[in-house]
Backbone as a printed PyTorch tensor [residue, N CA C, xyz], in Angstrom:
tensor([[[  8.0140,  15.8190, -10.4180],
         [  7.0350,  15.0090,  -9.7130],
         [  7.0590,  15.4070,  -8.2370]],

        [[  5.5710,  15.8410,  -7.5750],
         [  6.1300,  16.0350,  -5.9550],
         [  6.6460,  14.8500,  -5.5860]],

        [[  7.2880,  15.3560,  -4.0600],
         [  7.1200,  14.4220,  -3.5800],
         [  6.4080,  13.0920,  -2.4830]],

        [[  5.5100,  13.9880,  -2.4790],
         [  4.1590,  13.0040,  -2.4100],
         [  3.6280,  11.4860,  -2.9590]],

        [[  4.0280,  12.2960,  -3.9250],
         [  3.3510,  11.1580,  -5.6570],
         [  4.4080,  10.4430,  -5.1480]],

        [[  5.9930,  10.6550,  -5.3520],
         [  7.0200,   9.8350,  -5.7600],
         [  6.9970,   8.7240,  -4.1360]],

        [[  6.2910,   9.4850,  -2.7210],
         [  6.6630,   8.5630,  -2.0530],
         [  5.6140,   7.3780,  -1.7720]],

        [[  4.0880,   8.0020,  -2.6190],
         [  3.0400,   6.9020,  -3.0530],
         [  3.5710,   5.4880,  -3.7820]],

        [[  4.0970,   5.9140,  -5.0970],
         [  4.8400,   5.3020,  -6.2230],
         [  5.8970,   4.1800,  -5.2090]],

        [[  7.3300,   5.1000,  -4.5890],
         [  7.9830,   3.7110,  -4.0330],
         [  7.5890,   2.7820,  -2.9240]],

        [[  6.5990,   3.5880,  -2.2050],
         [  5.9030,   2.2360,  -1.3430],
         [  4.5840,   1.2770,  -2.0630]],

        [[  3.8690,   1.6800,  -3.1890],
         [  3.3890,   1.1760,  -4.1030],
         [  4.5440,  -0.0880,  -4.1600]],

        [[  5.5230,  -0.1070,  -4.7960],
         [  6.4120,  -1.1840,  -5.2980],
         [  6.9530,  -1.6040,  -4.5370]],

        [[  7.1260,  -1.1720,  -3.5110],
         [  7.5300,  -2.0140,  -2.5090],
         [  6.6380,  -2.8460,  -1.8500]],

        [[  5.3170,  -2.7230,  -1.6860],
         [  3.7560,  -3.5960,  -1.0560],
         [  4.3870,  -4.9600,  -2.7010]],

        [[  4.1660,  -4.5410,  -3.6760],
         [  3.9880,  -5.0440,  -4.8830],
         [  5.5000,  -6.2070,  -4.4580]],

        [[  6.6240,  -5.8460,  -4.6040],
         [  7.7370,  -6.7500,  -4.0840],
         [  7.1050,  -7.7320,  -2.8590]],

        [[  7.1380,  -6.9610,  -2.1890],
         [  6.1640,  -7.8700,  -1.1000],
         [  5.1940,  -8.6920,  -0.9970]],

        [[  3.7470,  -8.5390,  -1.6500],
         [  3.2940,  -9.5350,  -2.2160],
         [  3.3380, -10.6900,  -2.5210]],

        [[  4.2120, -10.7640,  -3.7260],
         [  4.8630, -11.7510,  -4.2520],
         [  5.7680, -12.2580,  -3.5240]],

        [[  6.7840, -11.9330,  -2.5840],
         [  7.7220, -12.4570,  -1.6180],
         [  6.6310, -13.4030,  -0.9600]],

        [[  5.6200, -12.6380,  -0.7380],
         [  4.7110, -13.6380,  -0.0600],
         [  4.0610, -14.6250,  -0.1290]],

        [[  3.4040, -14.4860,  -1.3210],
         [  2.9580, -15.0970,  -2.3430],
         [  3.8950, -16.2360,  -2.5710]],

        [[  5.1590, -16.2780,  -2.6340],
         [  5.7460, -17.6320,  -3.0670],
         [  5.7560, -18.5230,  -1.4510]],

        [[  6.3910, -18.0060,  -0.5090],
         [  6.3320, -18.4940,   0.7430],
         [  5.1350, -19.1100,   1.0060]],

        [[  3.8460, -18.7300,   0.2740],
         [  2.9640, -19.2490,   0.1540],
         [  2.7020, -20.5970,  -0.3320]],

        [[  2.7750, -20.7360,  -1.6540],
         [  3.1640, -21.6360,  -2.3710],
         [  4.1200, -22.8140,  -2.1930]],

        [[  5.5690, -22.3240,  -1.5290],
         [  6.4670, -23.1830,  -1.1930],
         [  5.5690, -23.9010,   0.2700]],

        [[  4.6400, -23.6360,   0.9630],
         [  4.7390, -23.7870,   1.8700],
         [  5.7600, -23.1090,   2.9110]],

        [[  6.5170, -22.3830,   2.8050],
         [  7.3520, -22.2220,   3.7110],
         [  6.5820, -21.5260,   4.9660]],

        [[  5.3990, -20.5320,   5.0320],
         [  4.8690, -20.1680,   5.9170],
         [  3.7070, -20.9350,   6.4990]],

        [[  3.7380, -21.1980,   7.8000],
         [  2.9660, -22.0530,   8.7240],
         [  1.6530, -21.2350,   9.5420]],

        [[  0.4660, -21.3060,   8.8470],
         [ -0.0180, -21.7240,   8.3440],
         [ -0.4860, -20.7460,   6.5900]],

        [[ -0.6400, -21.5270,   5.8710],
         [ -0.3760, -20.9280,   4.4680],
         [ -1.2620, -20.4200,   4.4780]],

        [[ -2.7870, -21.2720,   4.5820],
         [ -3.7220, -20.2780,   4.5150],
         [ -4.2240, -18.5030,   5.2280]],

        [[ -3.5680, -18.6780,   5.7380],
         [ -3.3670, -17.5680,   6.8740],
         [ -3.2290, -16.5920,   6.0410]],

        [[ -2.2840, -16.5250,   5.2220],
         [ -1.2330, -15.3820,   4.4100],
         [ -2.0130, -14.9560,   3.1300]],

        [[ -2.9610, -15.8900,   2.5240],
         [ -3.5850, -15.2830,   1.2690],
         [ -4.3850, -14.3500,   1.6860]],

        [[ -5.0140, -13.6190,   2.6880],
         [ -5.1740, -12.5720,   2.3060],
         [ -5.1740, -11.1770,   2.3240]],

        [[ -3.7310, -11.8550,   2.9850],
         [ -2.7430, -10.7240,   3.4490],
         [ -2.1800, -10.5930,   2.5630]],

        [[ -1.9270, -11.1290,   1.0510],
         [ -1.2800, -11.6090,  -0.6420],
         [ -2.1650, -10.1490,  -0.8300]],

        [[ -3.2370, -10.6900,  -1.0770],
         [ -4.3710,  -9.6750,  -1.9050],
         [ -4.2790,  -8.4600,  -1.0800]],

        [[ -4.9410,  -8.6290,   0.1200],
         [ -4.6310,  -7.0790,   0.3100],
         [ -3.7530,  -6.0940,   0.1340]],

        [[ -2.3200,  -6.7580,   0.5110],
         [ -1.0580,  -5.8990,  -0.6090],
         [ -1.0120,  -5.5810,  -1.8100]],

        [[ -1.3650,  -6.3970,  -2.5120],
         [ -1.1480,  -6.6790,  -3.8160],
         [ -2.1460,  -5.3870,  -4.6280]],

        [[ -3.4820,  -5.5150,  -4.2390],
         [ -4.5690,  -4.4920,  -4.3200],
         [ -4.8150,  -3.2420,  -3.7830]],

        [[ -4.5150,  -2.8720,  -2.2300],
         [ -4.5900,  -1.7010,  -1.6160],
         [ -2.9710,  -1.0330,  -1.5230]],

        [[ -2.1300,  -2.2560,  -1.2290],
         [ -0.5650,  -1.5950,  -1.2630],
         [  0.2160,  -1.4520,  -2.4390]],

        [[ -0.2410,  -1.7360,  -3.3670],
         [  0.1930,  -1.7090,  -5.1280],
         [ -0.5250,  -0.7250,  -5.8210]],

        [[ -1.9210,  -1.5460,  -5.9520],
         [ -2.6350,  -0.6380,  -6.8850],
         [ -3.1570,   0.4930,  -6.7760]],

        [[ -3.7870,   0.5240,  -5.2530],
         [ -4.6090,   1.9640,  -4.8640],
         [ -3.1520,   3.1220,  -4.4730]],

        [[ -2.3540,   2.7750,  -4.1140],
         [ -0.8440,   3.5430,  -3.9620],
         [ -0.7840,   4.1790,  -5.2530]],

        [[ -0.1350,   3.2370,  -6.1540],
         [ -0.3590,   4.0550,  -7.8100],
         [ -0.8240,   4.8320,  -8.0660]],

        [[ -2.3620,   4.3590,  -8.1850],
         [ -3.5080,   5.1250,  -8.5350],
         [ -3.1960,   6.6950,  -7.9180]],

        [[ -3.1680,   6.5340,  -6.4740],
         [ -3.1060,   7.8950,  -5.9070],
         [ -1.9120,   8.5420,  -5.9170]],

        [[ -0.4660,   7.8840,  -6.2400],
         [  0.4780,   8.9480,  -6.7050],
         [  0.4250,   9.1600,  -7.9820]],

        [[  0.2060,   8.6920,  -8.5990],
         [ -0.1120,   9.2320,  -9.9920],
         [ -1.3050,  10.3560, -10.3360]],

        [[ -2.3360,  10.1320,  -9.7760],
         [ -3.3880,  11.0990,  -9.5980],
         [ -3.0790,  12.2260,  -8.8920]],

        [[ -2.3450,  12.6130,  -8.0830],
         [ -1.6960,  13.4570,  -6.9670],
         [ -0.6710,  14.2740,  -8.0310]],

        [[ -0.2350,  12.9770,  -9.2160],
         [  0.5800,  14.2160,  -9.7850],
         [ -0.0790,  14.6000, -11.1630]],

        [[ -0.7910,  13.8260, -11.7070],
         [ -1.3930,  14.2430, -13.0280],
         [ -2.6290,  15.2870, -13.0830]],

        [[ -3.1250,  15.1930, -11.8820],
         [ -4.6540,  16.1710, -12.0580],
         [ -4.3640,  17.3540, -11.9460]],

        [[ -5.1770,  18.6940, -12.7810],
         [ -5.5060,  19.6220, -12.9080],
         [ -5.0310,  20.3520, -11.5430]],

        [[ -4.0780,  21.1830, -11.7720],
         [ -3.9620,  22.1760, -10.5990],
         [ -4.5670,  22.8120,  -9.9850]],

        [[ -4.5450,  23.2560,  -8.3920],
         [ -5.9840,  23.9780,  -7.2460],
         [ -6.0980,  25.5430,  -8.0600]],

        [[ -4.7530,  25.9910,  -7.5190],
         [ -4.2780,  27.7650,  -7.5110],
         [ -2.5690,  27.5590,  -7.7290]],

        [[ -2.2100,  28.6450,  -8.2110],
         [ -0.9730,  29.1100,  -8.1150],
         [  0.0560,  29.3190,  -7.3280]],

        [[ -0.6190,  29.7100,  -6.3440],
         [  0.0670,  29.3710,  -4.9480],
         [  0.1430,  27.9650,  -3.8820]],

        [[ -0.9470,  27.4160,  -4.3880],
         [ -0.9140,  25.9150,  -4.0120],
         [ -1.0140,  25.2020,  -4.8510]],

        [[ -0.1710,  24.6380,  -5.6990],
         [ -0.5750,  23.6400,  -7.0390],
         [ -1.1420,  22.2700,  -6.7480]],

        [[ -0.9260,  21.8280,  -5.4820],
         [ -1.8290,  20.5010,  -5.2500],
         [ -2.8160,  20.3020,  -4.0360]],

        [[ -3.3100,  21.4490,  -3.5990],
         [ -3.9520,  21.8980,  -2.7300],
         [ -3.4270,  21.5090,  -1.5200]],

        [[ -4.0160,  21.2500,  -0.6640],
         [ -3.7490,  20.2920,   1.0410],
         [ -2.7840,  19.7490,   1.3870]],

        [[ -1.1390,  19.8200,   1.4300],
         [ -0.4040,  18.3990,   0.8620],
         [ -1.0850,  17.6510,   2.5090]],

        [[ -0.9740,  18.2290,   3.3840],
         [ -1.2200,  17.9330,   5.2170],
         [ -2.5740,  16.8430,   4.4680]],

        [[ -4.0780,  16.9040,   3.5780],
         [ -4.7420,  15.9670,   3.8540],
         [ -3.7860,  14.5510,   2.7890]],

        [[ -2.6940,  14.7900,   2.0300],
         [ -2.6620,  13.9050,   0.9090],
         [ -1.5670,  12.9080,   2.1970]],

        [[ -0.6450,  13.6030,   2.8960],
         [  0.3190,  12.8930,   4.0910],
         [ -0.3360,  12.4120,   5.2130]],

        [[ -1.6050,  12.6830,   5.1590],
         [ -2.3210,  12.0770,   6.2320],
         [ -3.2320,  10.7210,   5.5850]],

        [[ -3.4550,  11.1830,   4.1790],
         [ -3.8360,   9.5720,   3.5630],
         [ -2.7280,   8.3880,   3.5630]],

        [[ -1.6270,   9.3760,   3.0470],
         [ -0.3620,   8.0070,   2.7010],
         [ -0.0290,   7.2010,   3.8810]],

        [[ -0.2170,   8.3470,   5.1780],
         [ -0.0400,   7.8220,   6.5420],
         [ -0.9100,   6.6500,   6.5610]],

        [[ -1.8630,   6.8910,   7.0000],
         [ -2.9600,   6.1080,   7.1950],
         [ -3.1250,   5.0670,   6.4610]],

        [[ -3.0090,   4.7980,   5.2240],
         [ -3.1400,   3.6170,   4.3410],
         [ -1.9220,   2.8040,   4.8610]],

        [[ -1.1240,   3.8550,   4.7680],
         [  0.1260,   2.4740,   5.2120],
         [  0.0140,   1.6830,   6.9980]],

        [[  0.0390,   2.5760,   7.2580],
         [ -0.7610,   2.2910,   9.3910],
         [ -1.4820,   1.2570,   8.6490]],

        [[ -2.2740,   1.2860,   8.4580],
         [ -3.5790,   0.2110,   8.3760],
         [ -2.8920,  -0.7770,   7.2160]],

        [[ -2.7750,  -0.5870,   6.5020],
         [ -1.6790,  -1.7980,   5.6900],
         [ -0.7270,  -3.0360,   6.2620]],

        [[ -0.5830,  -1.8180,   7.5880],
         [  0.8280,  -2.9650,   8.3290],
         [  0.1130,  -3.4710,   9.4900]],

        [[ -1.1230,  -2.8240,   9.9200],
         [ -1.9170,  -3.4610,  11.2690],
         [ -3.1350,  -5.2540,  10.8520]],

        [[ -2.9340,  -4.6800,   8.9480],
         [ -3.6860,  -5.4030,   8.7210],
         [ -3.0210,  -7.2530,   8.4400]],

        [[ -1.5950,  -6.6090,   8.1860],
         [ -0.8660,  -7.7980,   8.1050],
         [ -0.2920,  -8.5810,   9.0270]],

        [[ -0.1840,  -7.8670,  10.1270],
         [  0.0630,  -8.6130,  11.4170],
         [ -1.5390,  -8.8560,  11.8260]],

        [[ -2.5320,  -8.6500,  11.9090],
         [ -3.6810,  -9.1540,  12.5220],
         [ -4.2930, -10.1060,  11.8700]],

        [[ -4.2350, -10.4760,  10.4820],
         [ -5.0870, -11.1790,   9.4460],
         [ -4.6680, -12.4990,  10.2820]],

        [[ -3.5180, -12.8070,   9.8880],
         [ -2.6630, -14.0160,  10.1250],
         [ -2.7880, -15.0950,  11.7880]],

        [[ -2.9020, -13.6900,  12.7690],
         [ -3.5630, -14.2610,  13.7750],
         [ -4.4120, -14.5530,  14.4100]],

        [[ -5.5890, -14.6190,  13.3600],
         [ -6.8380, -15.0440,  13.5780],
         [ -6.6950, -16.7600,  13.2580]],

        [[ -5.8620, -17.0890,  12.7580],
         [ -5.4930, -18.3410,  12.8170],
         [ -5.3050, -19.0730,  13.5140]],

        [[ -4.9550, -18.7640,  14.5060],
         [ -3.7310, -18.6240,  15.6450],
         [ -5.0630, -19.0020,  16.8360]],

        [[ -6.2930, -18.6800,  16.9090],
         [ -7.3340, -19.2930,  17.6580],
         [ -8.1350, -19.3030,  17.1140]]])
C-alpha cells in the first residue's frame, strides 16, 4: 500500500475517533455551547472519515499511470491530503465561533 493511501486511511480514523469524541461531549452536554459543535460532528464525520477513505483507497486501488510512475503526481495527491486536512482543522476552530457573537 503507498504511503499516501496508508496516511489518507490513518487520519481518516482518526477524524472518525474524533467525531464521535465529539459527538458524545455533545450529547453529555459537556461542551458549552452544544449547538455550536454539530457541525463540526458532520463535517468530520463526512469530509474527515469518509472522503479520506474514499481517497486512500482510490489512490491505492485504481489502474496504474506508467511504469515508472505507478500513481502518477504523488506532489498533486500530498497537496490534496494537505489541504483537506488545513481546512478540516480551520474549519473546526471557526464553526464554533460563530457562536461566540
Amino acid at each position: 500500500m503507498p504511503t499516501l493511501s496508508r496516511w489518507f486511511l490513518k487520519a481518516g480514523l482518526i477524524y472518525f475517533a474524533t467525531s464521535f469524541v465529539l459527538l458524545l461531549g455533545v450529547h453529555l452536554q459537556a461542551l458549552s455551547p452544544a449547538p455550536a459543535f454539530l457541525p463540526v460532528f458532520y463535517h468530520l464525520l463526512f469530509v474527515g472519515w469518509i472522503t479520506q477513505i474514499i481517497m486512500g483507497v482510490s489512490h491505492w486501488m485504481f489502474p496504474r499511470h506508467t511504469r515508472e510512475k505507478p500513481r502518477g503526481n504523488e506532489a498533486s495527491g500530498w497537496a490534496a491530503f494537505t489541504g483537506i486536512n488545513l481546512g478540516l482543522l480551520l474549519r473546526c476552530l471557526g464553526e464554533p465561533m460563530q457562536w461566540l457573537h
